[in-house]
C-alpha positions as CSV (number, residue, x, y, z in Angstrom):
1,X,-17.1,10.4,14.3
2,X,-20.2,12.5,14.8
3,X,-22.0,13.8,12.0
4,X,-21.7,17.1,10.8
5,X,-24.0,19.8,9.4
6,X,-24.1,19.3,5.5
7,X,-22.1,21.9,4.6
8,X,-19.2,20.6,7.2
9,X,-19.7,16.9,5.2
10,X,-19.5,18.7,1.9
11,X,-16.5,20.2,3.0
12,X,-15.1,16.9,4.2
13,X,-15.9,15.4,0.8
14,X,-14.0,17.6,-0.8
15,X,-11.0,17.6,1.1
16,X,-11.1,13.7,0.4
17,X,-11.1,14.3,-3.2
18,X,-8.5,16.7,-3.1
19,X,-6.2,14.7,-0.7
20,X,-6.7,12.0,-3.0
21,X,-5.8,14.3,-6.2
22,X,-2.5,15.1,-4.3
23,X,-1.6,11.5,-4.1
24,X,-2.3,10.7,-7.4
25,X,-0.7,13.3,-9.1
26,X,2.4,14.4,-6.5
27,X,3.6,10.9,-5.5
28,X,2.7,11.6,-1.8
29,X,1.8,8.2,0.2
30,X,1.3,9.4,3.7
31,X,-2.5,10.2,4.1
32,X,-1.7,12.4,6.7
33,X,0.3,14.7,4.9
34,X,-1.9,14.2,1.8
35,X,-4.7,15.9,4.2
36,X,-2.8,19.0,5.9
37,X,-2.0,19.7,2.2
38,X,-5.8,19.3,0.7
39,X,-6.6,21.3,4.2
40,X,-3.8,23.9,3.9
41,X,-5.0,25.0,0.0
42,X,-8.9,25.0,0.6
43,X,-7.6,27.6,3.9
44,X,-9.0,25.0,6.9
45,X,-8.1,25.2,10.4
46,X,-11.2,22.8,11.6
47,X,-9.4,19.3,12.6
48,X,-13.4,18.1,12.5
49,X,-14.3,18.2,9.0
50,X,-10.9,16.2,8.1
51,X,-11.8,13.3,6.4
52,X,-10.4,10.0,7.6
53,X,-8.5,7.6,5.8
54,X,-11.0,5.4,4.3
55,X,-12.3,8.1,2.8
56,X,-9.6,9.2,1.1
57,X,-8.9,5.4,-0.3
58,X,-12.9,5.9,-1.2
59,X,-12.0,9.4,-2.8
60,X,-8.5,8.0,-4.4
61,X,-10.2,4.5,-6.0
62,X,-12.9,6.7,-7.5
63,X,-10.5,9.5,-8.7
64,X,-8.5,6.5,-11.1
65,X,-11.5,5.1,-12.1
66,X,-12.4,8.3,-13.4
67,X,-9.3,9.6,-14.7
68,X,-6.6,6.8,-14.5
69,X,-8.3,4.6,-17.2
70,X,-5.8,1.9,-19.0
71,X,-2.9,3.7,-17.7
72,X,-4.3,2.7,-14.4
73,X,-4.7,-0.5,-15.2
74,X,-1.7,-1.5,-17.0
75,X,0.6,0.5,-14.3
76,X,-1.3,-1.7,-11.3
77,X,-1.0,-5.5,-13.3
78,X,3.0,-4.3,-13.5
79,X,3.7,-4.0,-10.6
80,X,1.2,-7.0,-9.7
81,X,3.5,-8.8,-11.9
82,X,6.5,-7.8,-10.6
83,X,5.2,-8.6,-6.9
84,X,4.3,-11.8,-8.3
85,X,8.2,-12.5,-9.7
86,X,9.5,-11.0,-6.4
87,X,7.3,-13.5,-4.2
88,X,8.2,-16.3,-6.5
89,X,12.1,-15.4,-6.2
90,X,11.3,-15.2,-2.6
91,X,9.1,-18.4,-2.2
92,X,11.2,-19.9,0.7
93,X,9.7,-17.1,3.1
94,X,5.9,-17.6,2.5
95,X,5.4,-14.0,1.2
96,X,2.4,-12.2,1.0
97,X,1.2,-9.2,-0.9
98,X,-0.3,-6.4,1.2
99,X,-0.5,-2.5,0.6
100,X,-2.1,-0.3,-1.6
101,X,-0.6,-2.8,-5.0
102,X,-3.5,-5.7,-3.4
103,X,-6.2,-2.9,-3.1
104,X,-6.0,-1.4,-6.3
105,X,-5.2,1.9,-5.3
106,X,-1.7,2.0,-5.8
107,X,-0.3,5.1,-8.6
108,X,3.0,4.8,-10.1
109,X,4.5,6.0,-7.5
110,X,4.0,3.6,-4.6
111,X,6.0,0.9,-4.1
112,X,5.3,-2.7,-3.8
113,X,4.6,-3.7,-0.1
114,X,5.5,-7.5,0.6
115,X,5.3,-9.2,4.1
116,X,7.8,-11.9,4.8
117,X,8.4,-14.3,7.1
118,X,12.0,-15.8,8.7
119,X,13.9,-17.3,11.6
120,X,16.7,-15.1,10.8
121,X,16.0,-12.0,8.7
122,X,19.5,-12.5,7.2
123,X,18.4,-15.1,5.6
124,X,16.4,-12.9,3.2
125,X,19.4,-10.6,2.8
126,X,21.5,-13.7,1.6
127,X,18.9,-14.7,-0.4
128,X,18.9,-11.5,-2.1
129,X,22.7,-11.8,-2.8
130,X,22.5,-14.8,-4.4
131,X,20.0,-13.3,-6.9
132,X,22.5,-10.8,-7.6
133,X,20.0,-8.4,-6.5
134,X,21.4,-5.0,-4.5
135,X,19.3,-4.4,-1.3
136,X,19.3,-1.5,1.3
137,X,18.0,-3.2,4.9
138,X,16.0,-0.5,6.7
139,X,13.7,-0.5,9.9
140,X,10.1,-0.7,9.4
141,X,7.7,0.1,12.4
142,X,3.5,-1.7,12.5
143,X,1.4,-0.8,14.4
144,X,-0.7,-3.5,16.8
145,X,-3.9,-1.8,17.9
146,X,-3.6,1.5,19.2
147,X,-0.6,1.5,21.5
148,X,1.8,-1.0,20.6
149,X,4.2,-0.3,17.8
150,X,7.0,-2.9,16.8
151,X,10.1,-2.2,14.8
152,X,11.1,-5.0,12.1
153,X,13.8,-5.2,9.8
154,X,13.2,-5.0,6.3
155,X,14.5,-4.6,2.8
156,X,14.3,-2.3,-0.2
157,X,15.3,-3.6,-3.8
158,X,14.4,-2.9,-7.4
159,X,12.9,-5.8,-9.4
160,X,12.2,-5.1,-13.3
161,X,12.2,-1.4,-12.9
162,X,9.3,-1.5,-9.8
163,X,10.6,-0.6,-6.0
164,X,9.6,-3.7,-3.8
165,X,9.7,-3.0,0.1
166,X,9.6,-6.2,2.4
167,X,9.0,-6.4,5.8
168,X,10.3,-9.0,7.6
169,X,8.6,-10.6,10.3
170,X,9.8,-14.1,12.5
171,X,7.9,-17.1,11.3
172,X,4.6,-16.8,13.9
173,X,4.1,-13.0,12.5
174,X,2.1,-15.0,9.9
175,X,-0.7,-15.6,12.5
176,X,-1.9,-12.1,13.6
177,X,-1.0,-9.1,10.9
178,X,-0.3,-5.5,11.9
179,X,-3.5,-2.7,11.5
180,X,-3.6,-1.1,8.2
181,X,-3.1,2.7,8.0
182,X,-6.0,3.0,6.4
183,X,-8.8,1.6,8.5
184,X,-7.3,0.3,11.5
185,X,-7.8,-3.1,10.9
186,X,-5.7,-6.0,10.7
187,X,-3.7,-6.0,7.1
188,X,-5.1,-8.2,4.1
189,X,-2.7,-10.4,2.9
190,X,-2.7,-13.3,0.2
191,X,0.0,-15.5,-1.0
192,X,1.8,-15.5,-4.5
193,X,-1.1,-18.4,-5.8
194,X,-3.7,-15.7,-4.8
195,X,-2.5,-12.9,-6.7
196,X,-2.4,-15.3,-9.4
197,X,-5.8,-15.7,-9.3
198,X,-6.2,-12.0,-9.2
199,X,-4.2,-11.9,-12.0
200,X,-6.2,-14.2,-14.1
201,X,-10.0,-12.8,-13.3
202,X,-8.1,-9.1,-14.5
203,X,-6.8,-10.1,-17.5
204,X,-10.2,-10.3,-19.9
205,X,-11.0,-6.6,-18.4
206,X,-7.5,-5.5,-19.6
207,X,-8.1,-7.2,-23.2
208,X,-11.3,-5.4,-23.9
């Protein structure tokens, strides 16, 4: 992206901030439509001083460390937590943790994003039923570079009051992941001993 006159970047830093404002405080996860808002109320038409993606994470990290404080921070190690109990539950399919919950930038209203990995994505469902735990299957599509999109099965379930949304992918989908939505590049992903570790190193910040 080339770089615009000053007032043009001022412009786009603002619509960052206010993009990431809207997510923060409306629910919205899409950072498209978090954008045409933040564009729509400052009255611009200019697709060029829209800022991308990245900067809105940029924009949205800053805007809780300003004004998400504790709540912030208790809010994210819940539903760190709870992705921890759900991967645990779920050991058997070598889940991962990946979405705005791993970054940090996740608000109260974002679910938790696991990837998981099968031979048969019933498996998961039946799995799932054993636990006793009701389940909606849905279709989730990733993206694979810029012009290949695959469609995977998933599942949506509530876990100690937190909405966890698995993706279910065959066994080698553990090799390459799908590009995030953020910056285009392949998803991060760690396992349920990682986020243990993250868990650990948080827990003398949330004690002070």
């Amino acid at each position: 992206m080339k770089k615009l006159p000053p007032r043009a970047e001022n412009l786009r830093r603002a619509l960052a901030q206010e993009a990431a404002r809207i997510m923060a405080e409306h629910g919205i996860r899409d950072y498209l439509t978090a954008k045409r808002k933040a564009a729509e109320r400052f009255g611009v038409t200019d697709g060029n001083v829209l800022p991308r993606n990245t900067e809105i994470e940029d924009a949205l990290a800053e805007y809780q460390r300003l004004f998400g404080g504790s709540r912030h921070d208790e809010t994210l190690a819940a539903q760190r937590n709870v992705a921890l109990s759900a991967m645990q539950l779920l050991s058997e399919f070598e889940p991962r943790l990946v979405g705005s919950v791993l970054s940090g930038t996740a608000t109260e209203h974002n679910d938790i994003q696991l990837h998981l990995f099968a031979e048969r994505a019933e498996s998961i469902t039946f799995r799932l039923m054993d636990l006793g735990i009701d389940h909606e299957v849905v279709e989730r599509r990733m993206r694979y570079g810029t012009d290949r999109v695959v469609a995977y099965p998933g599942v949506h379930f509530e876990l100690e009051d937190h909405v966890v949304d698995a993706t279910v992918f065959p066994v080698d989908g553990i090799r390459q992941a799908p590009v995030s939505p953020v910056d285009g590049k392949p998803m991060r992903r760690i396992d349920a001993a990682e986020l243990e570790v993250l868990l650990d190193m948080e827990e003398p910040t949330r004690a002070q």
